[in-house]
N, C-alpha and C positions, 0 to 999 in steps of 0.2 A: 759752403759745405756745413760748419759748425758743429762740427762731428769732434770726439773724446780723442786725443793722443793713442796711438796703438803701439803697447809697449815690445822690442824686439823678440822675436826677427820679425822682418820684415820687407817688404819691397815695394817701391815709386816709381813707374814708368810713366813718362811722357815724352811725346814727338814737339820740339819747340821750334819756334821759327822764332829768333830773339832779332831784334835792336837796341840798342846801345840805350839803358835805360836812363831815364832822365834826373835821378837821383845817384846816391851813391851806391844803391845795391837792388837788385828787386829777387821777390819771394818768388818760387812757386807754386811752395804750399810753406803756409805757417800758422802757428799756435797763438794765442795770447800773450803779448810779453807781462809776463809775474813771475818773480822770483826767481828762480832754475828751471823752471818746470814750463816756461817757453821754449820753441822749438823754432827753427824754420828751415827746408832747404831750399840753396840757393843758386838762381838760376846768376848771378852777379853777386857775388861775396862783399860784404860793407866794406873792405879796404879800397877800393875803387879799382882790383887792377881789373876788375872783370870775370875774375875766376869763376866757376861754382865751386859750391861750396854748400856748410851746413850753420847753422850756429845754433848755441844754445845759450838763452837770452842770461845776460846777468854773468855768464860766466867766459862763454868766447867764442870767437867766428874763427872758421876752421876752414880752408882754401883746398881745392884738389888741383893738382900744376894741370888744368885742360879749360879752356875758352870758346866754348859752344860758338862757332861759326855767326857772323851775323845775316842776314838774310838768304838763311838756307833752311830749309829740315834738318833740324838733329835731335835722334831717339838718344835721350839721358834716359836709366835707371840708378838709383840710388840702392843699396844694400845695408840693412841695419841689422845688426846682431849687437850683443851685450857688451860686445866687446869692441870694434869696430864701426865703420860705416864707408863703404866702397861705393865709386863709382864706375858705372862703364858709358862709353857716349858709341852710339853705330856698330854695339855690339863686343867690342873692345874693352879690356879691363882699362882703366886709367888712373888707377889709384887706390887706397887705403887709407884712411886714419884711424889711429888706436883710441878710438871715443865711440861710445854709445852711444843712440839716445832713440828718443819715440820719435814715432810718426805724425806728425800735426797735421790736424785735419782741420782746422777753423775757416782759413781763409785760402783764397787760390789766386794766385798773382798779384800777391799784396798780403798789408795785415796793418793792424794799427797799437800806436803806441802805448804805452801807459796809462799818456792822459787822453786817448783817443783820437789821435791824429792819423789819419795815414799816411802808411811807412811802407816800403819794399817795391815800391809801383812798379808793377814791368811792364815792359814795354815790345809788343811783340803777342805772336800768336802760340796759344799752347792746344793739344788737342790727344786726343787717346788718352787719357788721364785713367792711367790701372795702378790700385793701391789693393796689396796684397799683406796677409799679416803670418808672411812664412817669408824664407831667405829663397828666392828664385834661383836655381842653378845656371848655369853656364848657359846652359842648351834649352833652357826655358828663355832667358836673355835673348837670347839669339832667335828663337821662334819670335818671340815678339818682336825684334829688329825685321827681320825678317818677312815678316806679315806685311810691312810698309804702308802704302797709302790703300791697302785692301783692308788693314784695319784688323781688330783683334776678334769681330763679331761679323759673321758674311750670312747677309740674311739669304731666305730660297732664292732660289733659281726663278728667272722669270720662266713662263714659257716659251717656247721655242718649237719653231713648225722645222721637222728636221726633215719630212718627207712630204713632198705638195702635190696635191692630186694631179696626173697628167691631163692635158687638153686630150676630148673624147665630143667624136660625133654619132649621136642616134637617130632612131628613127622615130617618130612621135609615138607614142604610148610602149615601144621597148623597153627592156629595163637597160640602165646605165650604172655601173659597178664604179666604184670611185675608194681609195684608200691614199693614205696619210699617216701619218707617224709626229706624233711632239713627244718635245721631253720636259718635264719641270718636275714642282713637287704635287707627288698626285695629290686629290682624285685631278684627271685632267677628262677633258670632254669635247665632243665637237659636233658643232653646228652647222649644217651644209645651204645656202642662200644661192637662190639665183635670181640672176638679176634685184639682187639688196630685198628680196623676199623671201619667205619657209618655203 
């Protein structure tokens, strides 16, 4: 991503399918670690129990008491305010801590060290990745849970033949009347072939 920290509020949605990361913690989005002013949250919190969680580099990694399922879907959002940063996992509130911080937008499932190593590796699949730079409500959470594997973005409507012309016998040079009905995103139009010619 390599994108600038978004300072609070703000909001982190992703649907993750985790395994058991092969390190002691993995990211799911994080910042640069320098000084205070790194960030990450965490799909596996550094103490190893597996929590998520947040840190802020240099100063501490912060646990929410919830363990995102291992080989399943689960919608985590994150909630950051100045004062705060909540989690809910499948729509659910699951927590609060009385800490701040930005949003790190550098790296996505992972991040690297000081001296450049990579650090955070996860392990597992992430996808709908919605970062938003306002405090999402309850019931905005919950549309987004909600949405599920239809996703947050539902492009048109295919077409769709909703009425098909009935079987009709004529006479040779009579006229033959024929109608049909689709439905999509207009304009829509139709073509009549017989025998695979105009």
């Amino acid at each position: 991503v390599e994108a600038s920290n978004i300072p609070p509020p703000w909001t982190a949605s992703f649907w993750v399918n985790r395994q058991d990361a092969p390190g002691t913690s993995a990211a799911l989005l994080s910042s640069p670690v320098v000084s205070t002013d790194g960030y990450a949250l965490k799909l596996e919190q550094y103490d190893g129990t597996r929590e998520v969680g947040f840190t802020q580099y240099g100063v501490a990694d912060y646990a929410f008491n919830y363990i995102a399922s291992t080989g399943t879907w689960v919608h985590l959002v994150f909630v950051g305010t100045a004062t705060n940063t909540s989690l809910y996992a499948n729509g659910a509130f699951e927590g609060s801590v009385a800490v701040g911080i930005w949003l790190p937008r550098t790296y996505i499932g992972g991040g690297l060290s000081a001296s450049g190593f990579p650090i955070d590796r996860l392990l597992g699949s992430v996808d709908e990745v919605s970062l938003f730079n306002r405090a999402l409500s309850l019931s905005e959470i919950n549309a987004l849970y909600s949405a599920g594997k239809a996703g947050q973005y539902v492009g048109p409507a295919l077409p769709t033949v909703t009425v098909t012309p009935a079987t009709m016998t004529a006479v040779y040079g009579w006229t033959a009347t024929f109608s049909a009905n689709a439905a999509g995103v207009p304009p829509l139009s139709y073509h009549w072939l017989l025998n695979g010619s105009n």
